[in-house]
N, C-alpha and C positions, 0 to 999 in steps of 0.2 A: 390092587393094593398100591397104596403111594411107595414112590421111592424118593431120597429126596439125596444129598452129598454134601461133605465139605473137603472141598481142593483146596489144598495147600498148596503155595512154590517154596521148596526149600531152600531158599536162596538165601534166607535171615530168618532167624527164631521168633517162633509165635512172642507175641505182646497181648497186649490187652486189647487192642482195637478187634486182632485174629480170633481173640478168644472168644468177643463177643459173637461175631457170625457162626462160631462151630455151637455157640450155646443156641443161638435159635435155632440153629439148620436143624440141632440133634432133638430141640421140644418137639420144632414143628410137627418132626416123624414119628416120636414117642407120643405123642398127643394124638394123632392120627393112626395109630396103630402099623406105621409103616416101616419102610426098611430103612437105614442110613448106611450109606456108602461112603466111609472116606478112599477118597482118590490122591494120590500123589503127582501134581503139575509140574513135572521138573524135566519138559520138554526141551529147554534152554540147561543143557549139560555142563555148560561151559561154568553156569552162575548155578544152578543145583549141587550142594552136597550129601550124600549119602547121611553123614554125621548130624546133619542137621535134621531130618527126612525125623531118625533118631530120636530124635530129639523133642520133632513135635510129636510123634506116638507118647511120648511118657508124658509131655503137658497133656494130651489129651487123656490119657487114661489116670493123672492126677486129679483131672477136674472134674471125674466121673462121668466123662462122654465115650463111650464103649460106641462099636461100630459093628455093624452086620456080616457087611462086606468091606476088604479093603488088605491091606496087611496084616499076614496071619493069619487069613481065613481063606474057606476054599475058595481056589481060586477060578470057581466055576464061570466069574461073571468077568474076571482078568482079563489082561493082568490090569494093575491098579496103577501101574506107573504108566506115565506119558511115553517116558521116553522107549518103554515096550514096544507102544502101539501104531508106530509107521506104516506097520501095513494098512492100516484100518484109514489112516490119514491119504497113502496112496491112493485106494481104491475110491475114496473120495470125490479127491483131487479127478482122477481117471472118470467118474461122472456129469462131473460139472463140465470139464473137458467137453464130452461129447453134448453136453445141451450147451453148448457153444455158450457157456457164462465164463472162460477163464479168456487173459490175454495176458503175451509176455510184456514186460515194464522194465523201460531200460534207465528209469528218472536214476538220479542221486538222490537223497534228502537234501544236501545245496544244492541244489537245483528244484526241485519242490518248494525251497523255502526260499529261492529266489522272484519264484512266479507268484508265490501265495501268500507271501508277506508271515510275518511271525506268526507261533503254532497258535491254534483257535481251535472251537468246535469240537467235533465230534473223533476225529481223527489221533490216534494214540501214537502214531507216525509223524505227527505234530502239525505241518495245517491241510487242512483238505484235500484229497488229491484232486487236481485240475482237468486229468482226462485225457494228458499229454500222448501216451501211446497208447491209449480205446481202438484210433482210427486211423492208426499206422499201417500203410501199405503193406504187402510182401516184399518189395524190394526193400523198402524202407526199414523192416523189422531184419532182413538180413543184411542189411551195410550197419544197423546197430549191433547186430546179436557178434558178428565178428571182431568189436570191440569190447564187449561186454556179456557177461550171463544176464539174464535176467530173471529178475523176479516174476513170481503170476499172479495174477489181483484178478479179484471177480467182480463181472461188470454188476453191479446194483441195479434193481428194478426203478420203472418210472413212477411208480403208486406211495403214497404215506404210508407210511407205516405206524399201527394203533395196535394197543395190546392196555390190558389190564393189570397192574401191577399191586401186587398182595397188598401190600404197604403204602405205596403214592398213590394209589386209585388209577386213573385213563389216561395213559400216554399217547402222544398223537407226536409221530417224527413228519416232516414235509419230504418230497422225494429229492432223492439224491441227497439225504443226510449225508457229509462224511465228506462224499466222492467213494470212487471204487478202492477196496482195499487191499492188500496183500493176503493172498492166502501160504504163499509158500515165496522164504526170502532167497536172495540169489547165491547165499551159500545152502541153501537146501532146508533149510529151519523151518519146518511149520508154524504159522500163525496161530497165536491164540485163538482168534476167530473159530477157525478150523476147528482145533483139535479140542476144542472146549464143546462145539457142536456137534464134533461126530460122537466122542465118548457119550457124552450125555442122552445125544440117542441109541447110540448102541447097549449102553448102560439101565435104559428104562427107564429114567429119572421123568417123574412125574413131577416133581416141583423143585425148584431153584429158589433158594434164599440166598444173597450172597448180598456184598458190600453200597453200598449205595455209590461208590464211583464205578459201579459195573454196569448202572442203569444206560446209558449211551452207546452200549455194544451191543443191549439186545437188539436194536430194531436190525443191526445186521446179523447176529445169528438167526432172528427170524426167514432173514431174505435164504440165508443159507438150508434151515431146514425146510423153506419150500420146495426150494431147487433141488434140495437132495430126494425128496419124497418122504424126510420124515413129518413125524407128530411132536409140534414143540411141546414145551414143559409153561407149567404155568411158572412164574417170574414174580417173584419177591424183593424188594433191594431197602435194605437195612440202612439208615441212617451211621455216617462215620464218627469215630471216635477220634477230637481234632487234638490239634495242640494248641496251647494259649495262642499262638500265631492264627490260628485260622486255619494252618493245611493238615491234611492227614497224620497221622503218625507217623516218626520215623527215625532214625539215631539223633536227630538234632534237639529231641522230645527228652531227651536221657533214656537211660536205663528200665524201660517199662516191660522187659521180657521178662512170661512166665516162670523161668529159671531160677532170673535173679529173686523175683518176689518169694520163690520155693523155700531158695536160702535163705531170707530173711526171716525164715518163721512162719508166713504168711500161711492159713491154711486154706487148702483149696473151698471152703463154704466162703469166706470171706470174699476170693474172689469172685465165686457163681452170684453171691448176693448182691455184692456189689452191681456186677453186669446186669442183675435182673434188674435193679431197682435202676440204673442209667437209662435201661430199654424200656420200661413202663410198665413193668411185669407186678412192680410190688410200690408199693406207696412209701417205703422207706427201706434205708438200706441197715441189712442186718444178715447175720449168717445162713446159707442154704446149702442145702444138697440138690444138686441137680433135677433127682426124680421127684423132689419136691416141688418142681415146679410143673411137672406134667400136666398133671389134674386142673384143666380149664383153658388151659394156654390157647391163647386164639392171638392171631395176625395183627386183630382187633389191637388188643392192646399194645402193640408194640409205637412206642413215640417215633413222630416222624423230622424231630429235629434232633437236628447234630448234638453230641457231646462234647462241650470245651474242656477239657483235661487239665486241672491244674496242680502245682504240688501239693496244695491242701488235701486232695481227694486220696491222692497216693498213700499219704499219710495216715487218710485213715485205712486203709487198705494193710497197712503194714504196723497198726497199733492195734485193728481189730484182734483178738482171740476169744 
């Protein structure tokens, strides 16, 4: 049976861009007869709220995306939050370990970004890493380590990496996309990387829909679920919902949280129609209920070009009824 999720970080309230990915995540598995797991990514405690967490369970259960597993249900497949699941991240950590794929890293990021020149590529750390402490002696890692904790990054393989993605078709990375990454920071914070790959396996997720600035991290969760022994997920990545500017959404877009739209009147079909018809789901936009979009929904039609957001569309969004 498929399994498929939508992770949130609760660190800022779902928008529109958010809602679009949990509407396909939630077809994909209702069209397939599968499970939907939402999961809670609020691994980063410091910037996770509780209140907000909150907050997107009620947009989601507004916009008729009901979930299998997740909050509020048994929590046979639990827990659902990140910040739960450290041990799972440890034991991880503790196998890569012993296939000799981790090393400590005693870089700064000004110092990264002294050698590498401004951020680029592949790297979420901002520009590549260079490989500086891969091949650092014993003595050399302890005349560092008593200046410093270190962080641990895993060495990446020498091979391409190719995989087939739902949406963009055949991705081909060249080796040593990225450089080696952080799996665990030197205050002890687990990486995304990480803990995005081990839940996922440990979860059973059979397929991953998720944002189209996610597509650049699979070919290293690929590298990770070799080295682990698991069976990756098939890998979806969804076209972003931009702003007039060109970048992703974000407060500088204004006010485009599901919240605020709620209070406006907005009713939740208007925005599923909406979504659908931005996604390529329906030839024109007009009001939906969610499980009216099951029946047929394939990958197929999903558009593979970005959405430019502008306040005309908002506006219909908030005149529909």
């Amino acid at each position: 049976m498929k399994r498929g999720r939508f992770a949130p970080t609760p660190s800022g309230d779902m928008h529109l861009g958010n809602a679009k990915i949990a509407l396909l995540s939630w077809l994909q598995m209702r069209a397939a007869g599968g499970v939907f797991i939402l999961r809670i990514e609020d691994i980063d405690i410091q910037r996770s709220k509780p209140e907000i967490t909150e907050r997107i369970l009620e947009d989601l259960r507004w916009l008729g995306l009901d979930w299998d597993e997740g909050p509020g249900t048994d929590p046979a497949g639990g827990p659902y939050w990140q910040s739960q699941r450290g041990s799972y991240y440890e034991e991880a950590l503790r196998k890569l370990q012993e296939a000799g794929r981790l090393y400590p890293c005693y870089c700064s990021r000004a110092e990264l970004l002294a050698v590498a020149g401004a951020p680029h590529g592949l790297s979420s750390e901002g520009a590549p890493y260079p490989g500086t402490c891969r091949s650092l002696s014993l003595e050399e890692r302890q005349e560092r380590e008593a200046r410093k904790t270190p962080s641990l990054r895993f060495a990446i393989g020498n091979e391409p990496v190719r995989f087939l993605d739902g949406i963009f078709g055949p991705q081909s990375f060249p080796p040593g996309s990225g450089g080696d990454f952080v799996v665990r920071r030197a205050d002890g914070m687990y990486s995304y990387q990480l803990a995005v790959t081990v839940d996922d396996a440990l979860m059973g997720i059979t397929d991953v829909l998720r944002g189209g600035d996610l597509l650049d991290s699979t070919p290293r969760q690929l590298e990770l679920y070799t080295a682990l022994g698991y069976t990756p997920p098939a890998f979806a990545h969804a076209p972003l919902l931009l702003g007039e500017d060109g970048r992703r959404l974000a407060k500088r877009h204004g006010d485009l949280g599901l919240a605020s739209l709620r209070a406006a009147g907005t009713r939740p079909e208007a925005v599923i129609g909406w979504l659908a018809y931005i996604s390529g789901l329906i030839d024109r936009f007009e009001p939906v209920a969610a499980v009216e979009l099951i029946s047929g929904f394939s990958l197929d039609y999903v558009s593979r070009e970005p959405f430019i957001l502008k306040p005309a569309h908002l506006q219909q969004l908030l005149t529909c009824h």
